[in-house]
C-alpha positions as CSV (number, residue, x, y, z in Angstrom):
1,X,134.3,131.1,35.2
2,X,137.7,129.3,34.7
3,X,137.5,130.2,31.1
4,X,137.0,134.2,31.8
5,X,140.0,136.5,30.9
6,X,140.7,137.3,34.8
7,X,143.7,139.4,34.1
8,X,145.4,141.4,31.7
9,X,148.9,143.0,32.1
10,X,150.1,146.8,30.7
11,X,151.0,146.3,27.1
12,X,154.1,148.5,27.6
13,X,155.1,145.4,30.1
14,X,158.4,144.8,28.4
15,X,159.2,148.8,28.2
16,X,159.3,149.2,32.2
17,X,160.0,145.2,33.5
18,X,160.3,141.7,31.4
19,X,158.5,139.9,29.0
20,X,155.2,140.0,26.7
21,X,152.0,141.1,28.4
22,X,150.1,138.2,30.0
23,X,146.3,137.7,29.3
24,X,145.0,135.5,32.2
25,X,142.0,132.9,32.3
26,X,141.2,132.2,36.0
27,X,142.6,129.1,35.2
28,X,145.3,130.2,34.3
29,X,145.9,132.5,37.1
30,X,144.7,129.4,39.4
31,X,147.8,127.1,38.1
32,X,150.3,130.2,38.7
33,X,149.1,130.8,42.0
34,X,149.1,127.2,43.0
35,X,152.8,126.9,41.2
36,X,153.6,129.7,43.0
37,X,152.6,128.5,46.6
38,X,154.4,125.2,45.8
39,X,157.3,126.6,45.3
40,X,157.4,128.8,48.3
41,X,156.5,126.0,50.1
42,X,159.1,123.5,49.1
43,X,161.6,126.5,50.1
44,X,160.5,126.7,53.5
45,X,158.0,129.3,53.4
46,X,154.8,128.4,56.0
47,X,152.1,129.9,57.7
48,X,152.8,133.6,59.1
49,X,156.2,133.8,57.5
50,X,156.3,137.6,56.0
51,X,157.2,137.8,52.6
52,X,158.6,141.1,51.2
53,X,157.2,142.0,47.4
54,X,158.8,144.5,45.4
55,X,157.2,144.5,41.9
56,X,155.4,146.6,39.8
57,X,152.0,145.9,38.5
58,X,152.2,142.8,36.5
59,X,149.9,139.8,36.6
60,X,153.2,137.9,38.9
61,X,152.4,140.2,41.6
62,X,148.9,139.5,41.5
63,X,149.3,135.7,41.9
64,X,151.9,135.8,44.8
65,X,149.3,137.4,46.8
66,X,146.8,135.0,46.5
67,X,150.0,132.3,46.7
68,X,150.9,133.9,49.7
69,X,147.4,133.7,51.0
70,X,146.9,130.0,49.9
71,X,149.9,128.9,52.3
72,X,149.3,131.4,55.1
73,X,151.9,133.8,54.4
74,X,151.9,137.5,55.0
75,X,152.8,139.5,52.3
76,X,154.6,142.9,52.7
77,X,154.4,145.2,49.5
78,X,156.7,147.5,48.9
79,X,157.4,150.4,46.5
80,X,159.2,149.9,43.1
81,X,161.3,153.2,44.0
82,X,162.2,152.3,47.6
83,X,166.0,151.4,48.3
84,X,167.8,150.3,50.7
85,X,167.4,153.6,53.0
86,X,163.4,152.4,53.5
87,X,164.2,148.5,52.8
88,X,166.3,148.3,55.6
89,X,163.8,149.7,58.0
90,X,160.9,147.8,57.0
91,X,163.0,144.1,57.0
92,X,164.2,145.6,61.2
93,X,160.1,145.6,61.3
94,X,159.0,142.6,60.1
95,X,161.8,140.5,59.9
96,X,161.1,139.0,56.1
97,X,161.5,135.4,55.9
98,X,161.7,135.8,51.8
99,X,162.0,138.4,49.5
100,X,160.5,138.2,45.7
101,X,161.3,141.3,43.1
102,X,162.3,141.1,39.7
103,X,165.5,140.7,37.7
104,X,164.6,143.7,35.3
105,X,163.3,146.6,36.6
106,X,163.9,149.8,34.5
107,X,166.1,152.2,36.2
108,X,166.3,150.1,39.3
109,X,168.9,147.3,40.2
110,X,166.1,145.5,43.3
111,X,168.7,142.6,43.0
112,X,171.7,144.4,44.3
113,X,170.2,146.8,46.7
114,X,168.4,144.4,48.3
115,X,170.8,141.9,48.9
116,X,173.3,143.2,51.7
117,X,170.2,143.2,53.5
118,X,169.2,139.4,52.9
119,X,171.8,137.6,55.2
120,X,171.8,134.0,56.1
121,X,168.4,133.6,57.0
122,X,166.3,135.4,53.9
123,X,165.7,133.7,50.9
124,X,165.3,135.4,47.3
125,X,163.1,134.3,44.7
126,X,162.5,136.4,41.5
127,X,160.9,136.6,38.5
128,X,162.2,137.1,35.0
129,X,165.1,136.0,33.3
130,X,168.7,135.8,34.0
131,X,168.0,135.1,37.5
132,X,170.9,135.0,39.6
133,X,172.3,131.6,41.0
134,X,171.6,132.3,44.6
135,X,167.8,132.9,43.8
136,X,164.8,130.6,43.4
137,X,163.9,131.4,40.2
138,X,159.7,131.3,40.4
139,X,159.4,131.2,36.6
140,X,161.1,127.6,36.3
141,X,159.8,126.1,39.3
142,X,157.7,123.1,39.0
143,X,154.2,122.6,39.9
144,X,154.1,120.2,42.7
145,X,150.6,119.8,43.8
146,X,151.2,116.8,46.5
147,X,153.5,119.1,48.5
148,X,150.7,121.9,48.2
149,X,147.9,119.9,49.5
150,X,149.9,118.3,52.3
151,X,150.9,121.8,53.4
152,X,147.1,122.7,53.3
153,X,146.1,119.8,55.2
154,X,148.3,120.6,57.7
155,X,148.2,124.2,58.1
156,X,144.9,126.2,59.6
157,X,144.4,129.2,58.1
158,X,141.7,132.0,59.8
159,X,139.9,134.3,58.1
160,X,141.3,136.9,61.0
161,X,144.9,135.3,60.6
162,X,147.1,138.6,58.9
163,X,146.9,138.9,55.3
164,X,148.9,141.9,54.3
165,X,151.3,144.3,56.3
166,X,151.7,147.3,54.0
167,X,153.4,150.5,54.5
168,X,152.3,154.3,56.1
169,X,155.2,157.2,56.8
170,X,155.3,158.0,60.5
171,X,155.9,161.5,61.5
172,X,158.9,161.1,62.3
173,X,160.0,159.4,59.5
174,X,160.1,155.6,60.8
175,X,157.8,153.6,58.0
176,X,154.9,151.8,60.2
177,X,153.6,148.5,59.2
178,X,149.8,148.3,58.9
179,X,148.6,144.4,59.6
180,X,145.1,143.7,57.5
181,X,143.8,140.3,57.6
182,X,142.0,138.3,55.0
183,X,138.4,139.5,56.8
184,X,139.6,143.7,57.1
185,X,140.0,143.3,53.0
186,X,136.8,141.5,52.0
187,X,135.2,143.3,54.8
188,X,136.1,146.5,52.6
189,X,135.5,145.6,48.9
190,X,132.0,146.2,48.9
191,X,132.1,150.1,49.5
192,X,133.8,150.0,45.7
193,X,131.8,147.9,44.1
194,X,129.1,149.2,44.9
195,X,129.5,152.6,44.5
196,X,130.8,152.0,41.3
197,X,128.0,150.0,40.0
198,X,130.0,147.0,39.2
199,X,128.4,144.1,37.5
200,X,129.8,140.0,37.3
201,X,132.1,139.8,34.7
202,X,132.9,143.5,34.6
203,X,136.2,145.3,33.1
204,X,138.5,147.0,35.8
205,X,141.9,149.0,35.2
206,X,143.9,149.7,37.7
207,X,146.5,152.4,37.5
208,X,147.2,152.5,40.9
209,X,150.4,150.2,42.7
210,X,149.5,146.8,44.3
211,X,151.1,148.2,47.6
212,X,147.7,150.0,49.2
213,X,144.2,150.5,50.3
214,X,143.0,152.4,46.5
215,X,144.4,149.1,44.8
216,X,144.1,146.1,46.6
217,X,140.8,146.9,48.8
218,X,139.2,149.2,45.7
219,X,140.3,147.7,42.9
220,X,141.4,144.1,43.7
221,X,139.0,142.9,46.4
222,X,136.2,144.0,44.1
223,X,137.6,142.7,41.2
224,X,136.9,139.3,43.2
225,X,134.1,139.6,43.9
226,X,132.4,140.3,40.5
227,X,135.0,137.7,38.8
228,X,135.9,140.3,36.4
229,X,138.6,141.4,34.3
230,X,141.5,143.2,35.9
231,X,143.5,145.2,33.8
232,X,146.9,146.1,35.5
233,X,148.6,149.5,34.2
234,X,152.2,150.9,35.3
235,X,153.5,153.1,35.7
236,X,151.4,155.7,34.9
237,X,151.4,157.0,31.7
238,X,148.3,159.2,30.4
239,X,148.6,157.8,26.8
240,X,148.8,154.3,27.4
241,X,146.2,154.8,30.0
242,X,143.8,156.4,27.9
243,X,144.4,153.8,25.0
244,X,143.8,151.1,27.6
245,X,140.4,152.8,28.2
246,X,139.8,152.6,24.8
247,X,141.1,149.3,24.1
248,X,140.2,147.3,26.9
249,X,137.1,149.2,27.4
250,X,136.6,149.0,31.4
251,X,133.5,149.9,33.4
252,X,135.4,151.5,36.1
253,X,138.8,152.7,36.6
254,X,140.5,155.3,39.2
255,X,143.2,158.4,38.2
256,X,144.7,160.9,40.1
257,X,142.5,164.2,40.4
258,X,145.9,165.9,38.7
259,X,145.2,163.5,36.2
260,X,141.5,164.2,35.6
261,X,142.0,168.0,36.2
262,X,144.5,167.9,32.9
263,X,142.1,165.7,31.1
264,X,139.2,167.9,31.5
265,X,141.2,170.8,30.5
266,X,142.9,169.7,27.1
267,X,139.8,169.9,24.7
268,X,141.8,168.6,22.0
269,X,143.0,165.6,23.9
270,X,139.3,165.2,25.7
271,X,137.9,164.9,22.0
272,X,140.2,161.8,21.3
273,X,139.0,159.8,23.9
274,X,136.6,157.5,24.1
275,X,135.6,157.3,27.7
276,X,132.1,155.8,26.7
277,X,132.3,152.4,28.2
278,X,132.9,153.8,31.8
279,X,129.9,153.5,34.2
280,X,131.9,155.9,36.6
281,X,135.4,156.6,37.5
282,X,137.2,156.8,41.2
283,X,139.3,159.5,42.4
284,X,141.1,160.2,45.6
285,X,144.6,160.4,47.2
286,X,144.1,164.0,47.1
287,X,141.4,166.8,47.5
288,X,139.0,167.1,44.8
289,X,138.2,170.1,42.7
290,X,134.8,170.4,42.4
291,X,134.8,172.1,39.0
292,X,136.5,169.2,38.1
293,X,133.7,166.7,38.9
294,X,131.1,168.7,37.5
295,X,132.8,168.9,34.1
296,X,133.1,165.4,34.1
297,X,129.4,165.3,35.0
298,X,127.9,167.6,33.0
299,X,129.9,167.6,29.7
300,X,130.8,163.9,29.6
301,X,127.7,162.4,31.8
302,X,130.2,160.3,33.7
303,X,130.0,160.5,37.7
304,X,133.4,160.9,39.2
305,X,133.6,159.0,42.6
306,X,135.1,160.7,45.7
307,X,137.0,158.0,47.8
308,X,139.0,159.3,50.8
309,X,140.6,155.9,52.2
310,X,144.0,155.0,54.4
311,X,145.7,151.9,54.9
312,X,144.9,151.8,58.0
313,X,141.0,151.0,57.5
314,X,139.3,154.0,56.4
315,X,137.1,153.8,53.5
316,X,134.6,156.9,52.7
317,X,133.1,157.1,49.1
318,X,130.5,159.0,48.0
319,X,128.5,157.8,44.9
320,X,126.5,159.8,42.9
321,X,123.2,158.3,43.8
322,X,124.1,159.5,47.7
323,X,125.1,162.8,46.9
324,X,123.5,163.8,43.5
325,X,125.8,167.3,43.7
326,X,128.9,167.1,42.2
327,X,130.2,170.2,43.6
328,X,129.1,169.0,47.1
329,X,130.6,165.0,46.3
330,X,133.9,166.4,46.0
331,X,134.0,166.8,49.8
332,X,131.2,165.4,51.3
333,X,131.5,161.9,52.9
334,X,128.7,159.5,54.2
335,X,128.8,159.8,58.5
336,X,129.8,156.5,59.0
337,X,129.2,153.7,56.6
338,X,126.6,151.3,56.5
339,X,127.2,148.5,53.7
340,X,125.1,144.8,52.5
341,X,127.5,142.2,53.5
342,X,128.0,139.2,51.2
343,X,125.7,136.7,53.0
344,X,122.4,139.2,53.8
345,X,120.1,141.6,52.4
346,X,119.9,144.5,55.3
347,X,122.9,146.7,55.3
348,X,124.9,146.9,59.0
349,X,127.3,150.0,60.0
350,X,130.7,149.0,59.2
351,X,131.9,152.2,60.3
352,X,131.2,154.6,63.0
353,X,132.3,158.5,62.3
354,X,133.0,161.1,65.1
355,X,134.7,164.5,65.3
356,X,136.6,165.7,68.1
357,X,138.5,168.8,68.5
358,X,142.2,168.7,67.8
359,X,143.5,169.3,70.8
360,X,141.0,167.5,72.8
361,X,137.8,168.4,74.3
362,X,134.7,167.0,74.0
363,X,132.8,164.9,70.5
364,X,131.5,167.7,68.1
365,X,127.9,167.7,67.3
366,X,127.2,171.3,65.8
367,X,127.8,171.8,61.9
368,X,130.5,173.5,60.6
369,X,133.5,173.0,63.5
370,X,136.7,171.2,62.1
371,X,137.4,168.2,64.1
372,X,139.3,165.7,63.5
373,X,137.6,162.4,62.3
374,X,138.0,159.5,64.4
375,X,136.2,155.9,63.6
376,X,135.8,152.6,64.2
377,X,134.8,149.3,63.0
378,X,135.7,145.8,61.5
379,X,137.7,147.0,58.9
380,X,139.7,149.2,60.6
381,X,143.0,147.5,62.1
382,X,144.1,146.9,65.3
383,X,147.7,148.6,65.6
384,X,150.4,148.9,63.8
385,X,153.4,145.9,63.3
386,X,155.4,145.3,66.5
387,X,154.9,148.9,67.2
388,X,152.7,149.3,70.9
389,X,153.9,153.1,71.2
390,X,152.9,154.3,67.8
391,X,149.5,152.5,68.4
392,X,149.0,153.6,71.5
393,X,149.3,157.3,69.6
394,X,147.0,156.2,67.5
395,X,144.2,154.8,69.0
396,X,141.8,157.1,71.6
397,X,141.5,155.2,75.3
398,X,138.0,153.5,74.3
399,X,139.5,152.3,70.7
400,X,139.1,154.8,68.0
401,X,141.4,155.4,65.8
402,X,142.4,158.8,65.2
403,X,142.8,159.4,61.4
404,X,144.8,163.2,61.3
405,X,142.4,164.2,59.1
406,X,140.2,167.3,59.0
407,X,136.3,167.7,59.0
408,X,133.2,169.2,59.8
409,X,129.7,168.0,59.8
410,X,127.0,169.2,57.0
411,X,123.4,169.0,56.5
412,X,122.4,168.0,59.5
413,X,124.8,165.4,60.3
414,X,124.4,163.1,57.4
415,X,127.6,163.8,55.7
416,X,130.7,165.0,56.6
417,X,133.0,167.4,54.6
418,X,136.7,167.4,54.3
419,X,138.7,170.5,55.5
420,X,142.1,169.6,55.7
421,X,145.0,167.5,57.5
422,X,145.6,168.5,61.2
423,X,149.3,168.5,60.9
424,X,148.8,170.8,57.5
425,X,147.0,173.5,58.9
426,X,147.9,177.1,59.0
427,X,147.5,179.1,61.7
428,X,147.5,182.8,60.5
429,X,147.0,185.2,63.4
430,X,145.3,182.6,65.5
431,X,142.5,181.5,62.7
432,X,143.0,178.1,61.0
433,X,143.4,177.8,57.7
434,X,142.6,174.6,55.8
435,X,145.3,174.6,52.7
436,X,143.4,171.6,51.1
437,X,140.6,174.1,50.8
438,X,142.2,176.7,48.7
439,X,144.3,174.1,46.7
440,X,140.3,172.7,45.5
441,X,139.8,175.9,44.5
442,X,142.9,176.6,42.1
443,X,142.9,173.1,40.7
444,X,139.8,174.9,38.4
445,X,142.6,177.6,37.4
446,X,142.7,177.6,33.5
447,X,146.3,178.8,33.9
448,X,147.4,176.1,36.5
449,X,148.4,172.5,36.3
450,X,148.9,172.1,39.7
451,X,149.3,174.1,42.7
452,X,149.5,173.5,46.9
453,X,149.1,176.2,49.2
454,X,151.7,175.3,52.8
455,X,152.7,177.8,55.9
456,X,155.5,180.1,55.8
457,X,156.6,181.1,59.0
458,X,156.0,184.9,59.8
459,X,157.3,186.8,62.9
460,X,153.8,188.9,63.4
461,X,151.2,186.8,62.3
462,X,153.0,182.8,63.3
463,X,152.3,181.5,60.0
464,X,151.4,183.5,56.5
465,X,150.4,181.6,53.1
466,X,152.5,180.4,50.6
467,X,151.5,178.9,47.4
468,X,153.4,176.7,44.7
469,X,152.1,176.9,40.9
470,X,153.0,174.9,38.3
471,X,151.8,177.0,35.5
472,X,150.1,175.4,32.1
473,X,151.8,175.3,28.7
474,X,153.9,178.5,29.8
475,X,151.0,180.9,31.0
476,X,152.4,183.6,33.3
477,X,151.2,183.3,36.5
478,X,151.8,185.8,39.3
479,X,150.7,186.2,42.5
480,X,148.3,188.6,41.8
481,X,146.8,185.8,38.5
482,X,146.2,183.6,41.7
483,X,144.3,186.4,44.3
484,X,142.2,187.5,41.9
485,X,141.1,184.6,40.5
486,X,140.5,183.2,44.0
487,X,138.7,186.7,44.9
488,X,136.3,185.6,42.2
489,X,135.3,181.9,43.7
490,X,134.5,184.4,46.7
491,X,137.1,183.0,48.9
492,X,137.6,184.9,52.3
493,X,140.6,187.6,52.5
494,X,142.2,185.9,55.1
495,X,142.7,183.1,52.9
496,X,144.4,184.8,49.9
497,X,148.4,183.4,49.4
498,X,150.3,186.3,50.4
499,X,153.9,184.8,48.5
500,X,154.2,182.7,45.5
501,X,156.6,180.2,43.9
502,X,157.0,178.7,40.7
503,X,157.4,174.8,40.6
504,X,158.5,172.7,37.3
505,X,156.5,170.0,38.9
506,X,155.3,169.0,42.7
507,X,157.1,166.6,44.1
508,X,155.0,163.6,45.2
509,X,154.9,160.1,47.0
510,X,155.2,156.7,45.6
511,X,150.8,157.0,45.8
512,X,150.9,160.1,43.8
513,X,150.2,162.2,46.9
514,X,152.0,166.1,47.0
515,X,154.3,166.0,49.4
516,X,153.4,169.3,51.3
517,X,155.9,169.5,53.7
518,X,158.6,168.9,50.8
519,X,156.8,171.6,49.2
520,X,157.1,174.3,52.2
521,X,161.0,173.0,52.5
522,X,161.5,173.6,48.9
523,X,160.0,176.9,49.4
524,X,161.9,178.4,52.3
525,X,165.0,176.9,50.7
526,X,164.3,179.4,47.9
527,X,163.7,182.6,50.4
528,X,167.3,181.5,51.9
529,X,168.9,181.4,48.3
530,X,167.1,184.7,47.4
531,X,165.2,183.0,44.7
């Protein structure tokens, strides 16, 4: 389909990075990414050489990945708002042979922070204009297409040869690397595309940054596969957004849950929108509240998808046509994951599921005991970057990987449903105390825009609840607004947040994630101040 619009760039482009937006025929995007490859080539750049990305989403980004891939690169994405702090720990990692960002980026100078890190031995390349003289300007490099195919002639590239190294925090604060080859990706796309009833030739937006599993396994990989459109959105912006919806008028698309939740719950803004060319739409990156998913269901007849995923290789989504419920999809997962590959017609497990008690102890076979959810399978990776003692935390003795996260196994072991993080639990007088739980439950809180329940230390009981609100359009909202409104979902007693504190906003990651610990920090640093 070399005539098919294959992508489409954010028409705010110029407002947050350079130039007009870009609408790409795979033809187009072919010459770039061959132009590209050429030129990082011709610099030097060869098979398993790691390149460093720091862009936002624009179509540029989109063809040095495939450039990257073309050549046998590695590419290494990294977050528009890192700086030097996290840069210079993940160039000690991976040791970047070449670095690629852009000369505009608003309220970021990539150029200058980056380059007391680039040395001798790194070379810059960038996009946009005014490019400085010590960089390889990608925009005014020739095509050379004799030097390409003599490099591909030469060079062997495997399907299991690394693709991608992107980026996790480690617990103590040292960023780990997360190797994926070109097989762990397309291994992956299908769960999407599936799922989300995609269709050759379909529209896709993607709000989400090129840096991670949602965007380049969910969005990108099955973007390939259908040869669709891809329409790239940054950063996020709920007007532009919805206008993109209407304009551009996608099949599928991801959001936030925040992002949904206030969408569902501003009638006036719900009865602008014209969400009518959506088959469904993804969500993940955080809990889901299940009010929230049946609103969408019931007053707008479009199925919200539930897709819990890392970077490391897990990818559970639950469809509507698997579980039917929308308050049970918003934390029920499939027990392992059986998908059609490319090449057949009889679906294979690509992922096995297990549940294992926290501190140890035997696999968990009766419903309803939290366990932590371990798996395994092809497109889960095999340790993290130059790093043998973090994966050697990571993995159990016969090879599962142990994801940190919380569940416990429903209706008779078909699905599993999410409970929580192991590190976030509270323990309140020796019960646990999922926190994800009760924040599900206040994101249906007509007064709340957000909220996250944490653990405040507590001398008698080891840990009490605390709760942050971020009240809506002014609403007082005290602690008692919050009990008794979770007294009527029926939630136990022993759950109820005992202190509250008001928030202008959460803080989050660069995936849009609440930073909970940052949250309980915030919160004690009130208590000291008296606030």
């Amino acid at each position: 389909h070399p005539d098919r619009i294959a992508l489409v760039d954010a028409p705010n482009r110029k407002d947050f990075a350079f130039g007009d937006p870009k609408r790409l025929t795979y033809a187009q995007l072919q010459a770039e990414v061959e132009r590209y490859a050429a030129a990082l080539v011709a610099a030097g750049i060869g098979k398993d050489d790691v390149i460093i990305i720091q862009l936002p989403n624009i179509s540029e980004f989109v063809a040095l990945y495939f450039a990257a891939a073309t050549i046998g690169a590695i590419v290494s994405p990294v977050a528009v708002q890192y700086r030097s702090h996290e840069l210079a720990a993940m160039f000690g990692i991976v040791e970047p042979k070449a670095f690629i960002c852009a000369t505009q980026m608003k309220g970021a100078d990539h150029i200058g922070t980056v380059r007391p890190l680039l040395g001798d031995t790194i070379t810059l390349f960038t996009v946009g204009p005014d490019a400085p003289a010590d960089a390889i300007n990608l925009d005014t490099e020739p095509a050379r297409p004799e030097q390409l195919l003599s490099h591909c002639a030469a060079t062997k590239i495997d399907a299991d040869d690394v693709f991608t190294i992107c980026w996790t925090s480690g617990t103590t604060g040292v960023p780990k690397g997360v190797p994926r080859s070109h097989n762990h990706w397309v291994g992956i796309a299908p769960g999407t595309y599936i799922a989300s009833r995609l269709q050759d030739g379909d529209v896709m937006l993607n709000p989400f940054p090129l840096i991670n599993m949602a965007s380049i396994g969910g969005i990108t990989m099955s973007w390939l596969r259908i040869a669709g459109t891809m329409v790239l959105h940054h950063p996020f912006d709920p007007q532009i957004y919805l206008a993109q919806i209407a304009t551009e008028r996608p099949s599928f698309t991801i959001a936030p849950p925040a992002i949904l939740n206030m969408l569902l719950q501003n009638e006036e803004l719900l009865a602008k929108v014209d969400l009518s060319s959506l088959r469904t739409i993804g969500s993940g990156s955080a809990p889901l509240a299940p009010a929230m998913v049946q609103g969408f269901q019931e007053r707008l007849d479009l199925p919200v998808i539930n897709i819990f995923g890392s970077n490391e290789g897990m990818s559970l989504i639950t469809a509507p046509d698997v579980v039917p419920d929308p308050v049970e999809r918003a934390s029920y997962f499939p027990n392992g994951l059986d998908l059609t590959p490319y090449y057949g017609n009889s679906p294979r497990r690509i992922l096995e599921s297990r549940l294992v008690p926290p501190n140890g102890g035997a696999v968990i076979e009766d419903e309803g005991v939290p366990g932590e959810l371990q798996i395994r399978g092809p497109t889960v990776f095999e340790g993290y970057w130059k790093s043998p003692e973090q994966t050697a935390a990571a993995f159990t003795d016969d090879g599962w990987f142990k994801t940190g996260d919380l569940f416990e196994i429903v209706q008779g072991g078909r699905f599993l449903k999410f409970t929580g993080r192991c590190k976030d639990l509270i323990i309140r007088g020796g019960v646990n105390i999922s926190p994800e739980e009760i924040d599900q439950v206040l994101a249906g809180h007509p007064q709340l825009a957000e909220a996250c329940v944490f653990a405040l230390p507590d001398p008698v009981m080891g840990e009490r609840i605390g709760v942050a609100v971020v009240p809506r359009d002014g609403a007082e909202v005290s602690l008692d607004t919050v009990t008794t409104y979770l007294r009527e979902q029926d939630l136990a007693v022993f759950k109820l947040p005992e202190r509250l504190f008001h928030f202008e906003s959460l803080p989050r990651n660069v995936t849009n994630k609440v930073m909970r610990s940052e949250v309980r920090e915030m919160a004690l640093a009130m208590i000291e101040r008296g606030d």
